[in-house]
C-alpha positions as CSV (number, residue, x, y, z in Angstrom):
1,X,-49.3,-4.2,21.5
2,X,-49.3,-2.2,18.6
3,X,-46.5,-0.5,19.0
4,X,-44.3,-3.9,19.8
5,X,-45.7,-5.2,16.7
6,X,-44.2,-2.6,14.7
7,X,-40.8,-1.9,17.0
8,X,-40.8,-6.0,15.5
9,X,-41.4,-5.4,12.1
10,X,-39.1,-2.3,11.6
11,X,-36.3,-4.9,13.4
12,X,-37.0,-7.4,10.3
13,X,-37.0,-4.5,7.6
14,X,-34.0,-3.0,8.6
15,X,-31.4,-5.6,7.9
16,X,-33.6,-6.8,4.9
17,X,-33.5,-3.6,3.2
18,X,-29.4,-3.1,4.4
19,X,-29.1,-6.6,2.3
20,X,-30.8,-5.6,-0.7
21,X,-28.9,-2.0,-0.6
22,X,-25.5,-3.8,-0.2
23,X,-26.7,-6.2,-3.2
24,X,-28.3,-3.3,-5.7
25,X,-26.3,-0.2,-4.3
26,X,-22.9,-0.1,-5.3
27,X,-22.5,3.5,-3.2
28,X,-23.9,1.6,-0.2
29,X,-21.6,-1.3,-1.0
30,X,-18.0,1.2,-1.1
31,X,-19.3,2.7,2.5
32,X,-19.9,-1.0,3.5
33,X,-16.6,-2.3,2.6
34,X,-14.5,0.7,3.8
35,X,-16.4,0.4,7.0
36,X,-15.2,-3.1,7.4
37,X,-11.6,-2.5,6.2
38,X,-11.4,-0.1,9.0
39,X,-12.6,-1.4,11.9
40,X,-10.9,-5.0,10.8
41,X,-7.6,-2.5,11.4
42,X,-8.8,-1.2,14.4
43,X,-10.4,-4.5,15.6
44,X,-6.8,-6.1,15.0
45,X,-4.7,-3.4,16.9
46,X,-6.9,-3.9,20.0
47,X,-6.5,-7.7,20.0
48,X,-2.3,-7.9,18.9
49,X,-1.6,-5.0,21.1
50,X,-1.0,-7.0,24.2
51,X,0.8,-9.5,22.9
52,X,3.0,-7.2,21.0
53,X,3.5,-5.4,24.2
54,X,5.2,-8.7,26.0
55,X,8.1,-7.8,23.4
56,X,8.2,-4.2,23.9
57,X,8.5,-1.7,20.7
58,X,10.0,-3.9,18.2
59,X,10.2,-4.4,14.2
60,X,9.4,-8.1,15.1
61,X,6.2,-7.1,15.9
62,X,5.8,-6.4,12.5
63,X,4.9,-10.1,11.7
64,X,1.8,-9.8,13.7
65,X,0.1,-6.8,12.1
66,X,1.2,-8.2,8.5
67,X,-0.3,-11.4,9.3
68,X,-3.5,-9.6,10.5
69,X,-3.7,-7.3,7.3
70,X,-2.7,-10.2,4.6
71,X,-6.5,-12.3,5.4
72,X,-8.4,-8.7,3.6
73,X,-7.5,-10.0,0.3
74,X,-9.6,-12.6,0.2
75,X,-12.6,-11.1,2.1
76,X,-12.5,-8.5,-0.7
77,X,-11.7,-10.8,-3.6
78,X,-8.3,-9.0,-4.9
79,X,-5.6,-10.9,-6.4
80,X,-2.0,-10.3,-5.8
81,X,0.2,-10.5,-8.7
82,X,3.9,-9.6,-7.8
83,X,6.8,-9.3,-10.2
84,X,10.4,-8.7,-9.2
85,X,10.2,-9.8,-5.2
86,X,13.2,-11.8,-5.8
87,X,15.3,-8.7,-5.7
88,X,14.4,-8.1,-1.9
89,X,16.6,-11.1,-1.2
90,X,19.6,-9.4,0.2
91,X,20.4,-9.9,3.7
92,X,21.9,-5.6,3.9
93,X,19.8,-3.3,4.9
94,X,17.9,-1.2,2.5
95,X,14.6,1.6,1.4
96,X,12.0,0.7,-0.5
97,X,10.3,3.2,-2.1
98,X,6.3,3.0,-3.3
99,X,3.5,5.1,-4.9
100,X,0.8,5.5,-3.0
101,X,-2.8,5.8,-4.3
102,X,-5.2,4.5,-0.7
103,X,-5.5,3.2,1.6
104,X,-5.7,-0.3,0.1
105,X,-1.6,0.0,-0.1
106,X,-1.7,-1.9,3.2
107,X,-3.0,-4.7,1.7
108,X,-0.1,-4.5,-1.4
109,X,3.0,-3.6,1.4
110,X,1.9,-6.4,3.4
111,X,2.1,-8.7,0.2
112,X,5.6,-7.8,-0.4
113,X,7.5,-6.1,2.8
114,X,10.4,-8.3,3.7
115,X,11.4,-9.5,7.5
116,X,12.7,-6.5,9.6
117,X,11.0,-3.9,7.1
118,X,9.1,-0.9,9.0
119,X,7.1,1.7,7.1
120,X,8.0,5.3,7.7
121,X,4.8,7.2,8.6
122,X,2.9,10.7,9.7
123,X,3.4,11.6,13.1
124,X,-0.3,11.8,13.5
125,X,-0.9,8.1,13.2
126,X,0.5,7.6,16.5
127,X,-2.6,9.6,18.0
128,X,-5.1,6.9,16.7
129,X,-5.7,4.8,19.7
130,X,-5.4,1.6,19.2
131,X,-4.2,1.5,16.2
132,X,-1.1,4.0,16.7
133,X,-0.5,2.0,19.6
134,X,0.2,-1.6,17.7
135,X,2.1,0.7,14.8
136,X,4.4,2.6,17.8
137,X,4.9,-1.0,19.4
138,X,5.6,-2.6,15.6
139,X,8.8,0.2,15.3
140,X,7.0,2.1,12.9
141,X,8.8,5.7,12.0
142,X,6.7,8.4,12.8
143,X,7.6,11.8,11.6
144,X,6.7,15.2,12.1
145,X,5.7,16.8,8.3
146,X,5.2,20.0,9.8
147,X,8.8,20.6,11.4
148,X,11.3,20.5,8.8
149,X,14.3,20.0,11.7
150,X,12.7,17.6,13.3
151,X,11.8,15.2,10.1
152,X,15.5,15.7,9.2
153,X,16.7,14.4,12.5
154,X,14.3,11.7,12.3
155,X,16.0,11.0,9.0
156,X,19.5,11.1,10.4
157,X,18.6,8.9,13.3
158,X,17.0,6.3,11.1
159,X,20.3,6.0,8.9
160,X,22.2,5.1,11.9
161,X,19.5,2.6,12.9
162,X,19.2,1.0,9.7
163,X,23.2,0.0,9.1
164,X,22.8,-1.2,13.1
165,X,20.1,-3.0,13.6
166,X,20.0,-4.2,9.6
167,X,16.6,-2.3,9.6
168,X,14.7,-2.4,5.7
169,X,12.1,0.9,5.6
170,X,9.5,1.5,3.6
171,X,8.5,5.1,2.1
172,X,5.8,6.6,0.5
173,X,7.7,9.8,-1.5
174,X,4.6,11.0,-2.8
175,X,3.7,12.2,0.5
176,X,-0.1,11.6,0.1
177,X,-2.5,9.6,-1.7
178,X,-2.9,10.0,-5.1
179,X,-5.0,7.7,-7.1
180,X,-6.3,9.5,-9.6
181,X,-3.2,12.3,-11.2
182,X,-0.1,10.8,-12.8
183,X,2.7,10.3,-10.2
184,X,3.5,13.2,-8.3
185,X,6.6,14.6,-7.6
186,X,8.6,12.8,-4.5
187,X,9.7,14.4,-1.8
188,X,13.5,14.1,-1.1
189,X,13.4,12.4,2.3
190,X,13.9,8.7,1.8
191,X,16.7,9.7,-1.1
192,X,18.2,11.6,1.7
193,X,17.8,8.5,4.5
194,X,19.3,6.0,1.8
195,X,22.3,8.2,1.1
196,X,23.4,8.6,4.4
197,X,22.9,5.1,4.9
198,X,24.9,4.5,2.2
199,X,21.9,1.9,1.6
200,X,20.5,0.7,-2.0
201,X,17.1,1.9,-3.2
202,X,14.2,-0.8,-4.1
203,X,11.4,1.1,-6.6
204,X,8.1,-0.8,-5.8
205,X,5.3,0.1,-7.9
206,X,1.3,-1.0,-7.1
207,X,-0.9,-0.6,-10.2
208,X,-4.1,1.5,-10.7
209,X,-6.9,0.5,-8.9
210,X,-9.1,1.6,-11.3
211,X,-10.8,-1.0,-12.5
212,X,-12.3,-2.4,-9.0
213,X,-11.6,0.6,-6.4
214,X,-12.3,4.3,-7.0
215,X,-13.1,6.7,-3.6
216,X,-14.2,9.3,-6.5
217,X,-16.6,7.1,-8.0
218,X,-17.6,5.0,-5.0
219,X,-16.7,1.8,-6.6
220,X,-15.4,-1.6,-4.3
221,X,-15.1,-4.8,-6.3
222,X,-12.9,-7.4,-6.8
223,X,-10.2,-7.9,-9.0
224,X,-6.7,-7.9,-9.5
225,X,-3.4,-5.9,-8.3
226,X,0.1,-6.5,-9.5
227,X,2.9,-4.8,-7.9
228,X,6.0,-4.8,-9.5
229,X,9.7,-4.5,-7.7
230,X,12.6,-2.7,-9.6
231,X,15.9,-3.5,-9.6
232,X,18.0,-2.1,-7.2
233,X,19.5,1.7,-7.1
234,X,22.7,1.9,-5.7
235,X,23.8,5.1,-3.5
236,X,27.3,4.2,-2.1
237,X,29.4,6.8,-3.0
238,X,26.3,9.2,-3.4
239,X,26.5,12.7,-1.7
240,X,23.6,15.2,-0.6
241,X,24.2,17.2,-3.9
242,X,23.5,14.2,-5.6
243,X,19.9,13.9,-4.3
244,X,17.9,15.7,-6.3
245,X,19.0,13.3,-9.6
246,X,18.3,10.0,-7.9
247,X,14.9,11.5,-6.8
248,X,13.9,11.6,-10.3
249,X,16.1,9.3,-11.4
250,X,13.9,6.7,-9.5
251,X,10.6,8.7,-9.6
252,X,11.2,8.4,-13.6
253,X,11.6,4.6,-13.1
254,X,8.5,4.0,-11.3
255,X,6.4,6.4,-13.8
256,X,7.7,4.3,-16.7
257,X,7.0,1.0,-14.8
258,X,3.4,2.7,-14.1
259,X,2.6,3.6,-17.7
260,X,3.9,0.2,-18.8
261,X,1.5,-1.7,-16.2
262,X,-1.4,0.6,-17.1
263,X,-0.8,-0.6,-21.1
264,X,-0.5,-4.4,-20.2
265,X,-3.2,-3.9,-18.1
266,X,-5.4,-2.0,-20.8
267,X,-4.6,-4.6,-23.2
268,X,-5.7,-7.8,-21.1
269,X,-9.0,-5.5,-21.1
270,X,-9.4,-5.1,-24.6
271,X,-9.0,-8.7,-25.3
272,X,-12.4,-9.8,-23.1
273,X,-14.1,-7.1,-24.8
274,X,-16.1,-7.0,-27.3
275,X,-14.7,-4.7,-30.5
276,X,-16.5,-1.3,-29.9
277,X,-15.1,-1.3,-26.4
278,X,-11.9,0.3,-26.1
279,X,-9.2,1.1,-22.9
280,X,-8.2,4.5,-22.0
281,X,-5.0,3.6,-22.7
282,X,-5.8,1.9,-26.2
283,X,-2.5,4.0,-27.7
284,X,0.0,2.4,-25.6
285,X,2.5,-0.4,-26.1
286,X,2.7,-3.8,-24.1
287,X,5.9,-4.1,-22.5
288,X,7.4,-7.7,-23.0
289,X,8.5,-10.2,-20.7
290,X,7.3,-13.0,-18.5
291,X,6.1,-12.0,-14.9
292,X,6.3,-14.5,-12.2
293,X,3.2,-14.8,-10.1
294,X,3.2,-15.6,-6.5
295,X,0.1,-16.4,-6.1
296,X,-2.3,-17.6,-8.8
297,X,-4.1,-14.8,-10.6
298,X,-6.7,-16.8,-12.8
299,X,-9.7,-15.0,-13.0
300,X,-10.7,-11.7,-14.4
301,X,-10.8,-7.8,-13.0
302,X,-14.4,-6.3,-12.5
C-alpha cells in the first residue's frame, strides 16, 4: 500500500517540478523548446508523407512542409519582419542565397521561399527517416559534401533543371551554421549553379538571433527576426573565371546588410534602455530607410 502511495505521489511531483523547471530554468526551458521544435518536424514528416506521396517527388510538395513549419512562430513567440520580398516577384527561375546561423532558419526560409523554390541540402538529411523522406518527396537537392565530382554533377544537373522546370533554389554558402563568428567565407557552389544557369542571384539575409536564441548560452525566448532580401545579381554573360568575384561580390553584400541590421537593431535596444546600458554594437551607424513589414512587428525583443 505503501509503495502505491508513493509510485502516486512521485507521479504528482514529477510534472510539478518539470513545470516549475520550465518556469525558473532557462537551461531547462532551451532543451524544452528544442525538443519540441524537433519532434514538431519529425511529427509533421510522418503525418504529410502520405499525402505527399499521392503526388510523387515533387517541388509542389513544398507547400505542405512550408505550411507545417510557418505555425512555430507563434508557438515560440518570434516575429517576422521581412524587407525586400518584393524583389522575388519574377516569374524566371533564380538562387537565393542565405546565411545560416541554426536551425531556427526553417522558420525564416519558410517566411520568405517563393512558389517552386527547393532548398539545396546535405546528402545525409535524406538518411533521417521520416523526415528525409517528406524532404526527398518535396524535390529537395541533396548533395554529397564529401565527393567533390559528384557535388559538381549535382550542380550541373540542377542548372539544367532550373531553366526547365522554372525551378527557384535555395543555398546556404556558408556550408554550416554559424551563429556566433562574423560571416564565413561561401563556398562557390551556388555561384557556380547560377552561372551555368545563366540565372540571377537573390542575397537574403536573417538577423542575429542573439537577443532571444543562443545554443552557447542556452537561451530560447521570444522576440523578433527580420530578414532582409537584396536586390538582384545578375550572371548572364558571367563565365566560371568569373566565380570567384561574384562570391564575394555577394558575400560582401550580405556582410554589409548584416552589420547594418545588427546597428538598427542595437539602436532600437538602446532606446528601451535605461542610459548606463549600452549595445555591443553602440559604435555603429543606423542605416536609413523605411522597411516594409509583412506582418506586424509591435512588441519588443527579450
Amino acid at each position: 500500500m505503501m509503495e502505491v502511495v508513493l509510485f502516486h505521489g512521485l507521479l504528482l511531483f514529477l510534472p510539478l517540478a518539470a513545470l516549475l523547471l520550465y518556469r525558473y530554468n532557462a537551461t531547462f526551458r532551451y532543451f524544452c523548446k528544442m525538443a519540441f521544435f524537433n519532434c514538431w518536424i519529425v511529427a509533421m514528416a510522418t503525418l504529410l508523407s502520405p499525402f505527399a506521396a499521392f503526388r510523387g517527388r515533387s517541388v509542389e510538395n513544398m507547400r505542405l512542409l512550408r505550411a507545417a513549419i510557418l505555425p512555430l512562430k507563434r508557438f515560440y513567440g518570434i516575429k517576422m519582419q521581412v524587407w525586400g520580398s518584393e524583389h522575388l516577384n519574377i516569374t524566371e527561375p533564380y538562387v537565393i542565397v542565405c546565411n545560416h546561423q541554426a536551425s531556427l532558419d526553417l522558420m525564416g526560409m519558410v517566411e520568405v521561399i517563393p512558389d517552386r523554390c527547393v532548398p539545396i541540402a546535405k546528402k545525409e538529411l535524406m538518411y533521417m527517416g521520416p523526415v528525409g523522406w517528406a524532404c526527398w518527396l518535396s524535390g529537395i537537392i541533396f548533395i554529397n559534401r564529401q565527393k567533390r565530382e559528384d557535388a559538381i554533377h549535382v550542380i550541373s544537373q540542377t542548372a539544367r533543371i532550373m531553366r526547365r522546370e522554372n525551378l527557384r533554389v535555395l543555398i546556404f554558402p556558408e556550408g554550416t551554421r554559424n551563429q556566433d563568428k562574423p560571416m564565413l567565407p561561401f563556398k562557390r557552389g551556388a555561384f557556380h549553379l547560377a552561372v551555368q544557369a545563366q540565372v540571377p542571384i537573390f542575397p537574403m539575409v536573417i538577423s542575429p538571433y542573439w537577443d532571444f536564441f543562443s545554443s552557447k548560452d542556452k537561451k530560447f525566448t521570444s522576440g523578433t527576426c527580420t530578414i532582409r532580401i537584396l536586390p538582384k545579381v545578375e550572371t548572364q554573360g558571367l563565365s566560371p573565371k568569373d566565380v570567384p568575384e561574384l562570391t564575394e561580390t555577394v558575400r560582401q553584400a550580405m556582410a554589409d546588410a548584416l552589420a547594418d541590421m545588427t546597428a538598427n537593431h542595437c539602436g532600437d535596444q538602446r532606446a528601451e534602455q535605461p542610459p548606463l546600458l549600452h549595445c555591443a554594437a553602440a559604435g555603429a551607424g543606423r542605416g536609413t530607410g523605411s522597411p516594409q513589414c509583412e506582418e506586424d512587428t509591435t512588441g519588443t525583443s527579450n
